[in-house]
C-alpha positions as CSV (number, residue, x, y, z in Angstrom):
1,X,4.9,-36.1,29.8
2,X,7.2,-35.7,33.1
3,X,10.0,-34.2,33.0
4,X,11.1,-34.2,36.6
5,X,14.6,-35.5,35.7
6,X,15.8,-32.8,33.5
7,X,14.1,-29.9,36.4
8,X,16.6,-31.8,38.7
9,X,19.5,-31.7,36.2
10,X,19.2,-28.0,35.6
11,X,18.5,-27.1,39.8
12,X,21.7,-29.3,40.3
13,X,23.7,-27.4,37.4
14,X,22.7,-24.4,39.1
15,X,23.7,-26.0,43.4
16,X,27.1,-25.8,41.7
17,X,27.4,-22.4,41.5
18,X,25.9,-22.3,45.4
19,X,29.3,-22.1,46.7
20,X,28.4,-24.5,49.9
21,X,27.0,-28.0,50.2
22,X,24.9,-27.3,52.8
23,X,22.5,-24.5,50.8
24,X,21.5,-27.2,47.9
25,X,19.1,-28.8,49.9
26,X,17.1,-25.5,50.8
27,X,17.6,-24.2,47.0
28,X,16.1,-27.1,45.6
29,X,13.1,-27.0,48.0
30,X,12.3,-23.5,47.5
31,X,13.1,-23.8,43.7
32,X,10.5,-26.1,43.4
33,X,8.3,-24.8,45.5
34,X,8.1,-21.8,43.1
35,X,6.9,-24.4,40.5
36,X,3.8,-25.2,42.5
37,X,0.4,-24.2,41.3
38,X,-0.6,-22.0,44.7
39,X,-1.7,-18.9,45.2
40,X,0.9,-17.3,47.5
41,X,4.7,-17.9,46.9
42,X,6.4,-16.2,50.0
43,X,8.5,-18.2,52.6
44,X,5.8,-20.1,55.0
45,X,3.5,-20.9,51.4
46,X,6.9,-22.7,50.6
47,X,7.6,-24.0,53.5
48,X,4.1,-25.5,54.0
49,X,4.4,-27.3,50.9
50,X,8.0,-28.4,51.3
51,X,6.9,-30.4,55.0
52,X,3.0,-29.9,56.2
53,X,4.3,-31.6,59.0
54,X,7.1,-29.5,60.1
55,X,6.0,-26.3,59.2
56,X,7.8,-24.2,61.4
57,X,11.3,-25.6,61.4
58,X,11.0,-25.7,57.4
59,X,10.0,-22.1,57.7
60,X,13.3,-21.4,59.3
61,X,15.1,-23.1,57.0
62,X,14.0,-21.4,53.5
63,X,14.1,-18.1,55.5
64,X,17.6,-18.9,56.0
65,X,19.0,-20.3,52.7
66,X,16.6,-16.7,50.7
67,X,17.6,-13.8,53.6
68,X,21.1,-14.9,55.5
69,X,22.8,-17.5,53.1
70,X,25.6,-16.0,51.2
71,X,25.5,-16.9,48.0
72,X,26.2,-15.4,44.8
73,X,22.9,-13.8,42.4
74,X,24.9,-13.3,40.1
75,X,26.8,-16.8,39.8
76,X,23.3,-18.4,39.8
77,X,22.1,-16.0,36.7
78,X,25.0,-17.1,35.0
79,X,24.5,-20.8,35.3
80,X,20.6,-19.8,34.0
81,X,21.7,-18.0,31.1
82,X,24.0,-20.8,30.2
83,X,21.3,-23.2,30.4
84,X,19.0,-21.2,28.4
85,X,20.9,-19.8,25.6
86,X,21.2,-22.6,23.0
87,X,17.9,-22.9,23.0
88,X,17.3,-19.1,22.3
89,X,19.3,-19.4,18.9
90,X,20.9,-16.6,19.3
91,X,22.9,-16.9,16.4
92,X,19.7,-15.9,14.3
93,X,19.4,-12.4,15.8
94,X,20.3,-10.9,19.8
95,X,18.9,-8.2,22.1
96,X,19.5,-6.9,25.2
97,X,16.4,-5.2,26.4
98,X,16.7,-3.0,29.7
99,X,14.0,-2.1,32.0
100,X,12.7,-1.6,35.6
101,X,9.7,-3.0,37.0
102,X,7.6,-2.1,40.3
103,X,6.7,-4.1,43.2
104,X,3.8,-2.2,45.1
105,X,4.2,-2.1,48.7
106,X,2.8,-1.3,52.2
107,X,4.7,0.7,54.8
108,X,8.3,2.1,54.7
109,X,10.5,-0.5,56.2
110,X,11.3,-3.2,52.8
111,X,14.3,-2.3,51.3
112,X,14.4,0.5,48.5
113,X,10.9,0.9,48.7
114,X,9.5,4.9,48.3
115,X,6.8,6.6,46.7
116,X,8.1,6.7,42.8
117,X,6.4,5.6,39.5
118,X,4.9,1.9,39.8
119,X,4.9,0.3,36.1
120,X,2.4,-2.0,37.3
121,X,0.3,0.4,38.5
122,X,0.9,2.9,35.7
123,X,1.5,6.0,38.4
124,X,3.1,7.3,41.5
125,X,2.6,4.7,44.6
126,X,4.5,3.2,47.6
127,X,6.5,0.5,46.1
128,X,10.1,-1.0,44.8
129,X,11.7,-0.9,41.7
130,X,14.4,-3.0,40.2
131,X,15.9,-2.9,36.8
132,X,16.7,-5.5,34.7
133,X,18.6,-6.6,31.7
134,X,17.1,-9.6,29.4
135,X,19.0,-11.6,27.0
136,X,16.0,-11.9,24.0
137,X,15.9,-13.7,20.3
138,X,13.0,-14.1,18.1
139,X,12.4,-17.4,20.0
140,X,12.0,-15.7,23.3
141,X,13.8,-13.8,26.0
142,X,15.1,-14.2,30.0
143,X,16.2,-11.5,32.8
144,X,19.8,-12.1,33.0
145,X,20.6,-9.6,35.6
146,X,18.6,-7.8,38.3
147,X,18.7,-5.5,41.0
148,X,16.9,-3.5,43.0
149,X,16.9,0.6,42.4
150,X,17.4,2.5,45.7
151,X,16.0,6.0,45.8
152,X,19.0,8.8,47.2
153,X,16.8,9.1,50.5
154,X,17.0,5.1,51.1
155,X,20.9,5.4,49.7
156,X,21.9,8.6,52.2
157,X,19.9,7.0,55.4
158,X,23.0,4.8,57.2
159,X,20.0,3.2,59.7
160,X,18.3,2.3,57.1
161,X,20.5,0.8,55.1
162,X,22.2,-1.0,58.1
163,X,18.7,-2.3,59.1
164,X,18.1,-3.6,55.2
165,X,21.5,-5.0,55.3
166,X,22.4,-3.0,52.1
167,X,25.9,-3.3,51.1
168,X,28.5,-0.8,51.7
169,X,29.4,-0.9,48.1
170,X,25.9,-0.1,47.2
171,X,25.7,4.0,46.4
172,X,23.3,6.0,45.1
173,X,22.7,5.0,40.9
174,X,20.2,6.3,38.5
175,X,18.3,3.8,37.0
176,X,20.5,4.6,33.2
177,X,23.4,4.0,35.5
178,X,22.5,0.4,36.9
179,X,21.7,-0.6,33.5
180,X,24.6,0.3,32.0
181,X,26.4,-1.2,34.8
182,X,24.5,-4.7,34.0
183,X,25.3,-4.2,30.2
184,X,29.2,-3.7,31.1
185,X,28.8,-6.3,33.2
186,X,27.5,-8.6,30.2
187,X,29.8,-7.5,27.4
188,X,33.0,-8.3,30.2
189,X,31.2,-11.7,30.8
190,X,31.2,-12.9,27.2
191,X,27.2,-12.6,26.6
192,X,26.6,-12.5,22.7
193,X,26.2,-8.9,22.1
194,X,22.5,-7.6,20.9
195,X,21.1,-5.0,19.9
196,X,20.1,-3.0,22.9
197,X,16.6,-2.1,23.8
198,X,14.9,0.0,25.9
199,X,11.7,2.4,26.6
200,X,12.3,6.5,26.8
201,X,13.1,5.9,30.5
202,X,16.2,4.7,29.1
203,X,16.6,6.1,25.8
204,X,15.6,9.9,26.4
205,X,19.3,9.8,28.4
206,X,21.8,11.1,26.4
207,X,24.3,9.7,28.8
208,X,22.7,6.1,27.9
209,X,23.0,6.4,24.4
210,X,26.6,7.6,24.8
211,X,27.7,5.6,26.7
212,X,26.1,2.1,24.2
213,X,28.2,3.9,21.8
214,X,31.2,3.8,23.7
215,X,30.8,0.6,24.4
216,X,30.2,-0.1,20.4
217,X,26.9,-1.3,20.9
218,X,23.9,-1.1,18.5
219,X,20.7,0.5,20.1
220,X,17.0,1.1,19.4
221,X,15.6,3.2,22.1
222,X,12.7,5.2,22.8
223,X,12.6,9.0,23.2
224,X,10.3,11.5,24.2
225,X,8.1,13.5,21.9
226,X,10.4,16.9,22.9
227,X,13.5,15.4,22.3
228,X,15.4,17.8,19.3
229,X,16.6,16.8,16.6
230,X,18.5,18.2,13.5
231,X,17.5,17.1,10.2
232,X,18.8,17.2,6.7
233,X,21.1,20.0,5.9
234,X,19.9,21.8,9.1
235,X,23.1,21.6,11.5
236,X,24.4,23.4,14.2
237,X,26.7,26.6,13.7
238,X,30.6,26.4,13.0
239,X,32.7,27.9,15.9
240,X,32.3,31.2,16.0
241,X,35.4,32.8,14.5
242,X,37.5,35.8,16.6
243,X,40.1,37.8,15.7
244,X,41.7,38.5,19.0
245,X,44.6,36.9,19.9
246,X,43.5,36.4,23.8
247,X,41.9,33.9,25.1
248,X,41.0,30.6,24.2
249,X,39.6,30.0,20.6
250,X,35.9,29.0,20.2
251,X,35.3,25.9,19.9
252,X,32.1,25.5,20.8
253,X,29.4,25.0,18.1
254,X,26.2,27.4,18.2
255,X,22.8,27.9,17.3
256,X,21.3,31.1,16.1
257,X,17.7,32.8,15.8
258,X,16.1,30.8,13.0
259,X,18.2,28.0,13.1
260,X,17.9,25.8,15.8
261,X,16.6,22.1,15.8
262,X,13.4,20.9,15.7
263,X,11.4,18.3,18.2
264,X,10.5,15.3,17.0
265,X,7.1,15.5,17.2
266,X,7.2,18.7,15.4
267,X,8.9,16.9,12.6
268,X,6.9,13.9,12.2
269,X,3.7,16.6,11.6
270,X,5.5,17.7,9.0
271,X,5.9,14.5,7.2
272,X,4.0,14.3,3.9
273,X,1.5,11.3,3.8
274,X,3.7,9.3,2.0
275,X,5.9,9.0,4.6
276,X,3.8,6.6,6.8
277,X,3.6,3.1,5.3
278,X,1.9,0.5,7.0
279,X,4.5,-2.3,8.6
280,X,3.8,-5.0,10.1
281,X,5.9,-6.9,12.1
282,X,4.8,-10.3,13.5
283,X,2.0,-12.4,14.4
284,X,-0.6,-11.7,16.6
285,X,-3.3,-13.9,18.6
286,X,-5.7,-13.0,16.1
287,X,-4.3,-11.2,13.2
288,X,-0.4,-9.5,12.0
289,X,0.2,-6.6,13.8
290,X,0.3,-3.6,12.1
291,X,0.7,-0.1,12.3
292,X,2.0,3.5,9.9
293,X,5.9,4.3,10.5
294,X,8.0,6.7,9.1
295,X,11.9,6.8,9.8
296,X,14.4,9.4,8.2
297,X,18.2,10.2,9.6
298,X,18.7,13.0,11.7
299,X,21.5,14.2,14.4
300,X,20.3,14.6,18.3
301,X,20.7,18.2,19.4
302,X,21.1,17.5,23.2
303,X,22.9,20.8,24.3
304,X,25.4,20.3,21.6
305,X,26.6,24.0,22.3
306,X,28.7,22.1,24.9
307,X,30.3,20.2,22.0
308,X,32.8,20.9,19.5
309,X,32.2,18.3,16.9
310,X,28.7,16.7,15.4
311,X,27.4,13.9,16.8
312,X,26.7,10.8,14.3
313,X,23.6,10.6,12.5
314,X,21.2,8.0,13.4
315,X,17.8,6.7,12.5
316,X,14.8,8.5,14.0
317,X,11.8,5.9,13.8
318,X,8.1,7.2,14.4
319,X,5.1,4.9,14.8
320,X,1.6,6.9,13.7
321,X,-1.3,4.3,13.9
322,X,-4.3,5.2,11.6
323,X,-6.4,5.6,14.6
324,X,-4.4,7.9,16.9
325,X,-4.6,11.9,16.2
326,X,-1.0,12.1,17.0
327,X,2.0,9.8,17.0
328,X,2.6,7.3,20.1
329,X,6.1,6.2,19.5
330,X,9.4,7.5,18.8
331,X,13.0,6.1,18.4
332,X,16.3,6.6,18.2
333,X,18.6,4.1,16.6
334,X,22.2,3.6,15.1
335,X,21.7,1.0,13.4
336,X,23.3,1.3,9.8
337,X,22.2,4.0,7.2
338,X,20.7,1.1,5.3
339,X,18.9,-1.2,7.4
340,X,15.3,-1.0,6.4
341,X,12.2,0.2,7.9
342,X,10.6,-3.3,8.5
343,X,13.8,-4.3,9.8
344,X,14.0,-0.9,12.1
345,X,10.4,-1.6,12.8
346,X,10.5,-5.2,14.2
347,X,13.7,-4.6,15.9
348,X,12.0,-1.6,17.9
349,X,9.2,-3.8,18.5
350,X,11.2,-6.5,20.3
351,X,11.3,-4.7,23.4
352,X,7.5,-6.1,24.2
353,X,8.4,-9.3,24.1
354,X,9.9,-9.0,28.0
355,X,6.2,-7.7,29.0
356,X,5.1,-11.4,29.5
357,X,8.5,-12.3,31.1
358,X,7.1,-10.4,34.2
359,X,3.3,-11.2,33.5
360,X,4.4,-15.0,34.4
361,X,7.0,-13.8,36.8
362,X,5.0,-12.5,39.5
363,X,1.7,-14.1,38.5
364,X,3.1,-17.4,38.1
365,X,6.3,-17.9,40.0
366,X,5.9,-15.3,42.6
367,X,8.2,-12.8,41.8
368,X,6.1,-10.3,44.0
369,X,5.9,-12.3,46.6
370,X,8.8,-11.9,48.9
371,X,7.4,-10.2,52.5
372,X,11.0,-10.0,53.9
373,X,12.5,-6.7,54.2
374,X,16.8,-7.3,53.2
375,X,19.2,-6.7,50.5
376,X,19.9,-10.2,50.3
377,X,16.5,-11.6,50.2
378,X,15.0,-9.5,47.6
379,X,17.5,-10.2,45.4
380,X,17.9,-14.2,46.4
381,X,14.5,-14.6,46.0
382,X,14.0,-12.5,42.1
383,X,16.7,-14.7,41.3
384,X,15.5,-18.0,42.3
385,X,12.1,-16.9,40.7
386,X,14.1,-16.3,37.4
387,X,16.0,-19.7,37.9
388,X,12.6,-21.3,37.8
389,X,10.8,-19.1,34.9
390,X,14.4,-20.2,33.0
391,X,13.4,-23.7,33.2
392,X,10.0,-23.3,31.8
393,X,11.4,-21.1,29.3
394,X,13.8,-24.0,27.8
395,X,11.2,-26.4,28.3
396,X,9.0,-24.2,26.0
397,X,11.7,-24.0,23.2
398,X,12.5,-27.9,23.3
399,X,9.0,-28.1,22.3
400,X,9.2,-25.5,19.4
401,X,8.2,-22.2,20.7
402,X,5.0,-23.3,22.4
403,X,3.4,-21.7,24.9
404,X,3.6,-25.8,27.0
405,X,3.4,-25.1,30.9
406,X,6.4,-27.0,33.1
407,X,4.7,-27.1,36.2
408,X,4.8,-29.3,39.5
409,X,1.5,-30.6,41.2
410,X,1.1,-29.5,44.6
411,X,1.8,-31.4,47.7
412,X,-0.8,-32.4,49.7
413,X,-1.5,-30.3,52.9
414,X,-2.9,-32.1,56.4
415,X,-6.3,-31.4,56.9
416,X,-7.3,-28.3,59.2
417,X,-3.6,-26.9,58.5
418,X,-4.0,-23.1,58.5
419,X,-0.6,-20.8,58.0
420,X,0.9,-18.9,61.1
421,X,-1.0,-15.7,61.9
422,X,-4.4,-16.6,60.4
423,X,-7.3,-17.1,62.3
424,X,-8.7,-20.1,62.3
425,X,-12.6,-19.4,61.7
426,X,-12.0,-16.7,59.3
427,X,-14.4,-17.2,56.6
428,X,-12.8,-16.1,52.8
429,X,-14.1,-13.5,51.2
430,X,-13.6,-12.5,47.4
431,X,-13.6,-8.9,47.9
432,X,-10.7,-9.6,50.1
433,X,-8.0,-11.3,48.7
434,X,-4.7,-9.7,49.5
435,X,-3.0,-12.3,47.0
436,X,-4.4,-11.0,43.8
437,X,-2.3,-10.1,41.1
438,X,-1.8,-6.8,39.7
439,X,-3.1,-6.7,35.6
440,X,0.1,-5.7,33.4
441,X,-0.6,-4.3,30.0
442,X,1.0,-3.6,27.0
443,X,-0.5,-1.5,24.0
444,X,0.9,-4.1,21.5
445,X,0.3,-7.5,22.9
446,X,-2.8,-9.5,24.2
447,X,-2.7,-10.4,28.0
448,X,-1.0,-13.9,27.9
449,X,-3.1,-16.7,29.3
450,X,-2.3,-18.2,32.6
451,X,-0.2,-21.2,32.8
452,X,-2.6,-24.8,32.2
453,X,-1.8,-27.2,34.8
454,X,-2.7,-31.0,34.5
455,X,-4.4,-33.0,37.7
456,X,-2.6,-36.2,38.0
457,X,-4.4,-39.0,39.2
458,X,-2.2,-39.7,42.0
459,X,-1.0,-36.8,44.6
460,X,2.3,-37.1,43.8
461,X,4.5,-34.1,42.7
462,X,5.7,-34.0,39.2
463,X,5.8,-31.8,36.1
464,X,3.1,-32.0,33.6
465,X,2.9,-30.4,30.6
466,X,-0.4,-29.6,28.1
């Protein structure tokens, strides 16, 4: 059934937070151009779809309103997220799941890119890297804030950054720091706080988990297999105590030979067998999902000979699948002393659910896309990409948690046209498409299907849904 009325009632909702009349009519086009079944989803792709006829001037137009037009990200997210969020039912259970994903790249020139670990590609590569914050329920989740990671020699380089148009106010930040940031930024913005979540990228900082605790957040993140841990009795040293009257008093609290913590992949080998019940957690494609945890409380040991007082205890939560030789998972969680495993376990498992957010991101709505090489651009473009994802993602809920498609037939192109810069007898060749995209995986999920689309009888553009 169309539903071409309610698209325009959401892309208006979000014009108002444009700032300027004159952008709403180049939003809206390239908005819905990301809504069209085609291939490639850069500025001429649009453009070509937006007027056949007028290629060029439309070109300049879109280029315009994504790279030069000053507009708020930010303002626009918001007007998403407030779109989006009723139908998330948050009141049922919230999370705020951080993460960065990789755009690979050619060349040096784009903005931020450098050679640094690719998520997509699963290892070191040319590319960019933003980091994300998604608002998430059990009904289904949406990047709420985004932006782009830029490496110190990218953030130290003033021609660079002049060239990229990177704002003064723009330093060097790790990526724990931007996604703190973005999780300040959502708590002072009135989000409804979740549980935060997060892979060991982000967990494994002590400064991240710190600082969710200062900001009185819950957490379930992942940690590496050497991160120490005390357990049980087994605590750091008291101060050691002096007589002498000079000096400071020690404060500090030590470790000693024989008494120092243990990693946490040490500890879960010691684990007896009963330790590791099998949890599952939801519903799969085919079957429950379903693997052997153990969780137990312990105290992080992060060069706590720099502290004077013990940190909290927490939940240490280790996944050990029947299969494996060795565990594959690890968390660290404050949740409360008696939550229970299946609830620790499904509450650490929620951080998958973004995997297919940026599956359908940049194979569907061109989130990869963008060729330009500014600031502004990248980010205008992720976040009219997100604007349009956040559409389908309502559209989705309305209809019960489906996985319906929300998608626009493409516009008719004259015959012969061919984009600027291609040749005109080039014959295609399989072997040789540069607008393939990338696989992304995920150890617990099945690779989502594409996105149906309907043919209408007629050629003219409207949403369908199967």
């Amino acid at each position: 059934m169309a539903n071409l009325a309610e698209y325009e009632r959401y892309m208006n909702r979000l014009c108002e937070k444009l700032g300027h009349a004159d952008r709403r009519a180049g939003f809206m086009e390239y908005g819905r151009g990301l809504m069209l079944p085609i291939e490639r989803k850069s500025v001429e792709p649009l453009a070509a779809h937006a007027d056949p006829w007028h290629v060029s001037a439309k070109h300049q137009s879109l280029h315009h309103m994504v790279a030069k037009s000053d507009w708020s990200d930010e303002a626009v997210l918001t007007g998403v997220r407030e779109w989006v969020s009723p139908a998330l039912k948050l009141e049922k259970g919230c999370y705020w799941i951080v993460d960065d994903t990789g755009f690979p790249k050619r060349g040096e020139h784009s903005v931020g890119v450098a050679r640094q670990y690719c998520g997509q590609l699963g290892k070191q590569d040319n590319c960019q890297v933003a980091v994300a914050l998604s608002l998430a329920s059990a009904q289904g989740s949406l990047p709420i804030a985004f932006r782009l990671y830029l490496p110190e020699e990218w953030a130290s380089d003033k021609a660079r950054r002049e060239k990229a148009c990177v704002p003064a106010e723009i330093t060097f930040a790790t990526k724990r720091q931007i996604a703190l940031e973005q999780i300040r930024a959502a708590k002072a913005a009135g989000v409804p706080v979740g549980i935060v979540l997060g892979d060991a990228g982000y967990g494994n900082g002590v400064e991240f988990r710190e600082g969710l605790r200062e900001l009185q957040l819950k957490y379930c993140v992942g940690v590496q297999p050497s991160t120490t841990v005390w357990t049980g009795e087994l605590a750091p040293l008291p101060p050691k105590s002096t007589k002498s009257k000079r000096g400071r008093p020690v404060s500090r609290l030590r470790r000693a030979a024989g008494h120092k913590p243990v990693s946490v992949k040490d500890l879960a080998s010691q684990l007896p067998r009963r330790a590791w019940p099998t949890v599952g957690w939801r519903d799969g494609s085919n079957a429950r999902l379903m693997s052997r945890f153990a969780a137990l409380r312990v105290r992080a040991a992060h060069q706590d000979w720099r502290r004077s007082e013990l940190r909290e205890e927490e939940w240490l939560v280790i996944e050990w699948p029947q299969s494996e030789s060795e565990p594959v998972h690890y968390w660290l969680s404050n949740l409360p002393a008696n939550t229970t495993l299946r609830t620790l376990v499904s509450t650490a498992m929620t951080r998958w659910r973004i995997e297919r957010d940026y599956q359908e991101l940049k194979q569907e709505f061109g989130l990869s896309h963008y060729e330009g090489r500014g600031w502004r651009g990248f980010h205008h473009h992720a976040t009219l990409c997100i604007a349009a994802y956040g559409f389908l993602v309502s559209e989705r809920l309305k209809g019960g948690g489906s996985k319906n498609s929300a998608r626009s037939e493409a516009s008719l192109l004259p015959e012969g046209y061919t984009p600027r810069g291609s040749r005109k007898n080039a014959a295609p060749h399989p072997r040789f498409n540069l607008n393939a995209s990338l696989p992304v995986g995920s150890r617990h999920r099945t690779a989502a299907r594409s996105l149906s689309l309907l043919r209408a009888a007629d050629h003219k553009a409207h949403f369908v849904t199967q």
